[in-house]
N, CA and C atoms as a LAMMPS dump frame, in Angstrom:
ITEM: TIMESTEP
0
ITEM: NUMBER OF ATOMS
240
ITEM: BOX BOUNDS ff ff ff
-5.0000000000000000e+02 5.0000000000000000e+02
-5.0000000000000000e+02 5.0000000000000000e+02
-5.0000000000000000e+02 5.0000000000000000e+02
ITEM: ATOMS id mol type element x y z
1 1 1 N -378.806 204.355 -371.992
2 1 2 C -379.142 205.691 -371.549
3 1 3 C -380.461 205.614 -370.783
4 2 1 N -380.335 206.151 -369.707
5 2 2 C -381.718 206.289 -369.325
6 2 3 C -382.451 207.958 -369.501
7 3 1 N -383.532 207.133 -369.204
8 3 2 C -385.062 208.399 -369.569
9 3 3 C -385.805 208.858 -368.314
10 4 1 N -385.972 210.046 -368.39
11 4 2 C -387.313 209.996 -367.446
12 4 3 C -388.113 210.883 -368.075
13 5 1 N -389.286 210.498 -367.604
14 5 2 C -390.399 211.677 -368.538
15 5 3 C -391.139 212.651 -367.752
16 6 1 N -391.077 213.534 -368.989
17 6 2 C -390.953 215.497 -368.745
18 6 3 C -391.993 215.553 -369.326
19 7 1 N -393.076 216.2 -368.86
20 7 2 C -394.607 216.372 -369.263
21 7 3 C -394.26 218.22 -369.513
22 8 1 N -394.523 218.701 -370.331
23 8 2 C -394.601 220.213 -370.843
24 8 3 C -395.424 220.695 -371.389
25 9 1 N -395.926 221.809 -370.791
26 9 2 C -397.185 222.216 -371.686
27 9 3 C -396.866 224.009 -372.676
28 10 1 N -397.184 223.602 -373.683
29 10 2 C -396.825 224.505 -374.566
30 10 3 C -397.967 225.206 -375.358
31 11 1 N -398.322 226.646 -375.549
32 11 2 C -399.559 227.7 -375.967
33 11 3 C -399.401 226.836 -377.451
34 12 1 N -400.372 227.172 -377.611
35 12 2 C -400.559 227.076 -378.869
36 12 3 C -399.067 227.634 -380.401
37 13 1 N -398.9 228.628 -380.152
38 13 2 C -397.788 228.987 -380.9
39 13 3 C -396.767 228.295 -380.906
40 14 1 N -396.491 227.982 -379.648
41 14 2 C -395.034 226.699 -379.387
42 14 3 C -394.946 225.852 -380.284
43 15 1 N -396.778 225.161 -379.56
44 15 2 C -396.695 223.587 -380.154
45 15 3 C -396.921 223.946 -381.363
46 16 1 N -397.289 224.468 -382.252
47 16 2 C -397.091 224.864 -383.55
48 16 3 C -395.948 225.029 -384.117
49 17 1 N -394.719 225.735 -383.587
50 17 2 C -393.854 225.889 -384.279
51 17 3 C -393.345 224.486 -384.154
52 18 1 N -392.846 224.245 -383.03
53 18 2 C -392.533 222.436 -382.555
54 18 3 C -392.94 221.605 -383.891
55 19 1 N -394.146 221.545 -384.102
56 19 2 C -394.502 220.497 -385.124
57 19 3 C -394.706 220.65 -386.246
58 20 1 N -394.398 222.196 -386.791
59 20 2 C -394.017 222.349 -388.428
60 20 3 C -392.294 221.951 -388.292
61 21 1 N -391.553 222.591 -387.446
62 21 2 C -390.386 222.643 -387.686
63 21 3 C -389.802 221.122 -387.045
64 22 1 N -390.878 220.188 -386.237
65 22 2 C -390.187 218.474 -386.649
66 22 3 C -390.652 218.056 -388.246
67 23 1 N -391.664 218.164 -388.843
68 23 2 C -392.015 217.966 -390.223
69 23 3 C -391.014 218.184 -390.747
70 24 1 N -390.598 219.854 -391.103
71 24 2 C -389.877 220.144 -391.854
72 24 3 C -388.177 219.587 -391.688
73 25 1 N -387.946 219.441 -390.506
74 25 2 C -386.482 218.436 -390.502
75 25 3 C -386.74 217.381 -390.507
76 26 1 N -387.801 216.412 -390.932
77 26 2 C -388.083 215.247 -390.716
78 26 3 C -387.661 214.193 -389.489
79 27 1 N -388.457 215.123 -388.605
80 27 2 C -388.403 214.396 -387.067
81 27 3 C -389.751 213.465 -387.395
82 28 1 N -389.682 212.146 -386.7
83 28 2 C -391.163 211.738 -386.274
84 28 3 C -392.347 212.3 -385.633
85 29 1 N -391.849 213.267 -384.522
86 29 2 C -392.975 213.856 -383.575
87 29 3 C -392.122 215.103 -383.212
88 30 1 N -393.009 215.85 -382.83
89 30 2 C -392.465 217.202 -382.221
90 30 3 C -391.395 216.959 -381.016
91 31 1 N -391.606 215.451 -380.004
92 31 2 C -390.974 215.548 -378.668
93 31 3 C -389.226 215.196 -379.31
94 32 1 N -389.51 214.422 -380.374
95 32 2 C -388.572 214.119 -380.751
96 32 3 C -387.575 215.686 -381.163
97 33 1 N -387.938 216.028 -381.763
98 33 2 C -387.426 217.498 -382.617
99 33 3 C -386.734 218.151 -380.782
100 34 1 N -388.077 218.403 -380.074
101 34 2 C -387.722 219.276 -379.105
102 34 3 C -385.981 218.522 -377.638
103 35 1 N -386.105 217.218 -377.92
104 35 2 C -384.721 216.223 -377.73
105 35 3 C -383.995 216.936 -378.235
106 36 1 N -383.475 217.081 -379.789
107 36 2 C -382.762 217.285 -380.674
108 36 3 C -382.138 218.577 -380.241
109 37 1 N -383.11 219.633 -380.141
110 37 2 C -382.714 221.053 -379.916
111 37 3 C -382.216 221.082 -378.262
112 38 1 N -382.936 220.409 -377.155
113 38 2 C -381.91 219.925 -376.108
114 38 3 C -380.476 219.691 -375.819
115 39 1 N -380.648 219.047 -377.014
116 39 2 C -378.989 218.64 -377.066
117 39 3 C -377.971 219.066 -378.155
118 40 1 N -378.515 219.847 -378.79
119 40 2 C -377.286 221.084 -379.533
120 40 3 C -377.514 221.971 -378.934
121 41 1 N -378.799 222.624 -377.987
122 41 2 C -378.241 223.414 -376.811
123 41 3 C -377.107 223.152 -376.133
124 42 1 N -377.278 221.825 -375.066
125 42 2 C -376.446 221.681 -374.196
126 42 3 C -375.126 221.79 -374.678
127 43 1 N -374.86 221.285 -376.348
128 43 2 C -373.412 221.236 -376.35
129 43 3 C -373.211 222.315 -376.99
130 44 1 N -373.65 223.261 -377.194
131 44 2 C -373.293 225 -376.997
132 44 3 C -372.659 225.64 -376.189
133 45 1 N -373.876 225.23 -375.165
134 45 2 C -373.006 225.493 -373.895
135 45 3 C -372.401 224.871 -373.15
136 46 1 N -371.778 223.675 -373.753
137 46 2 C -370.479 222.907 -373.122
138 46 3 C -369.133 223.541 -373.979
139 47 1 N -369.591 223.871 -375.264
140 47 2 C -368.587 224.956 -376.075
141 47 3 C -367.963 226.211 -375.684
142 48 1 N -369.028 226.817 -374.716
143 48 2 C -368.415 227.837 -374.367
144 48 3 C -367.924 227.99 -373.009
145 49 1 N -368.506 226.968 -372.421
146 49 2 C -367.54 226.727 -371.068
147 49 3 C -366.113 226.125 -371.095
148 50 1 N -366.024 225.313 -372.53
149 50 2 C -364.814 224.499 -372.522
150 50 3 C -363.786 226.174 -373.16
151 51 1 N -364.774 226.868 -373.983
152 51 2 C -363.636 228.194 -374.518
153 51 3 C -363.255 229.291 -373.28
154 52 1 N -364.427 229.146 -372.218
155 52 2 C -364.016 230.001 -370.877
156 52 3 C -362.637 229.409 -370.292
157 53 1 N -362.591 227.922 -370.093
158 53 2 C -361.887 227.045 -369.655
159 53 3 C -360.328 227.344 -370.101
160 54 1 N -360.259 227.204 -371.5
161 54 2 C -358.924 228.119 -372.171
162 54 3 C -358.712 229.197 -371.973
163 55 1 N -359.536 230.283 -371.894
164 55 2 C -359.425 231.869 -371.644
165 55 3 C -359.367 232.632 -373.139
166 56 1 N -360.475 231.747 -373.72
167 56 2 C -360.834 232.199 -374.818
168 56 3 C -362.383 233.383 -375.06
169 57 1 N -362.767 234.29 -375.722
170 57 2 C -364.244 234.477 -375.94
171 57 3 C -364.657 233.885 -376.518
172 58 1 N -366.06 233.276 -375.411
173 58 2 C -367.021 232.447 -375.976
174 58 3 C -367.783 232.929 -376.924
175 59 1 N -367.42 234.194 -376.645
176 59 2 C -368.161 234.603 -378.814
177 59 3 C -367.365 234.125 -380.138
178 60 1 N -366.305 234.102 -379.753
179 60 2 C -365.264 233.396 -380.803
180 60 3 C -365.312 232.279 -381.181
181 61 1 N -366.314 231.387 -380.891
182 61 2 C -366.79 230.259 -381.494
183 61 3 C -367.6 230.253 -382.469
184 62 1 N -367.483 229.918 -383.756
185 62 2 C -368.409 229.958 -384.721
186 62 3 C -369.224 229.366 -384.658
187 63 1 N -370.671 230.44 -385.243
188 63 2 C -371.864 229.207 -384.746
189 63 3 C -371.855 228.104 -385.469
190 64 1 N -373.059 227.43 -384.828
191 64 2 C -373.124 225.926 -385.75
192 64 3 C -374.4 226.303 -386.667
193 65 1 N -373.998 225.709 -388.033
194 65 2 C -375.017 225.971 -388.854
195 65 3 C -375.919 224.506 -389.106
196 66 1 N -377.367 224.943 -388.996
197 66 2 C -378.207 223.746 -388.696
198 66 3 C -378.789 223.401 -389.713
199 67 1 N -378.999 222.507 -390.422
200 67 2 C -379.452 222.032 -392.009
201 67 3 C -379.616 220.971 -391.806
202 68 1 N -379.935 220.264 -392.457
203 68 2 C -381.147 218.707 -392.467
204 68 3 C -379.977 217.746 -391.973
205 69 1 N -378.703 217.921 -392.51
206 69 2 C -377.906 216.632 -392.594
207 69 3 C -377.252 216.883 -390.733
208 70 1 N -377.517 218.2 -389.886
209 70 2 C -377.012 218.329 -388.515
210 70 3 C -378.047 218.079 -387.945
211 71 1 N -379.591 217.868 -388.146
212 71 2 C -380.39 217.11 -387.681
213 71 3 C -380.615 215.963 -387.636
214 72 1 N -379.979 215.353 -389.278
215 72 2 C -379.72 213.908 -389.198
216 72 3 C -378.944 213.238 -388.306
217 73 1 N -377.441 214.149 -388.045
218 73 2 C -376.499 212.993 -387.229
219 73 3 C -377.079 213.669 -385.803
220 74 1 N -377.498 214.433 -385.595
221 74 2 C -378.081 214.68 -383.921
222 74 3 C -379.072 213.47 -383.705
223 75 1 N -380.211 213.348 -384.782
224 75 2 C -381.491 211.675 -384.621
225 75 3 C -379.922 210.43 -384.038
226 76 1 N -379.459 210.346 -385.056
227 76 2 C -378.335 209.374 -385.234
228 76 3 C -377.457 209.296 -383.608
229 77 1 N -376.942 210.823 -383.66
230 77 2 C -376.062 210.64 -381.63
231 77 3 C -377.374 210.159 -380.771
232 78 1 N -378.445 210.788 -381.086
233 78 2 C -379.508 210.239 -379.604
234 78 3 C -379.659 209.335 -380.036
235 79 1 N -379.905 208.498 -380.933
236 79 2 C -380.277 206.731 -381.088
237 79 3 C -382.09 207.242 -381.021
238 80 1 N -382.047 208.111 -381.876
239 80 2 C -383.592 208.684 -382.464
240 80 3 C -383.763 207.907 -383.651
């Protein structure tokens, strides 16, 4: 996989929440955590384009519920 690097600057409140809430899922670092949430974004919204795709409502997808062990295999898919 390749990388390129994304410099972001975040108020104070951000980077705060960022780095209680990598602690509390036991991310290494906040950039890491903020990866993580990248990419159960994106495949959200690859969910609801694939349910547009059928001619389904994309509200009719149940959300995903996020708990330590869907942070674990998200570290685990990125090779975090």
């Amino acid at each position: 996989m390749n990388t390129e690097t994304l410099e972001i600057t975040l108020n104070e409140q951000a980077a705060s929440f960022a780095a209680e809430s990598a602690a509390a899922e036991g991310f290494s670092s906040p950039a890491e955590y903020v990866i993580a949430v990248i990419a159960a974004e994106r495949r959200r919204v690859q969910l609801k384009e694939l349910a547009r795709a059928e001619n389904k409502d994309p509200e009719s997808i149940p959300p995903i519920r996020v708990t330590k062990e869907f942070w674990e295999a998200e570290r685990r898919a990125l090779g975090l």
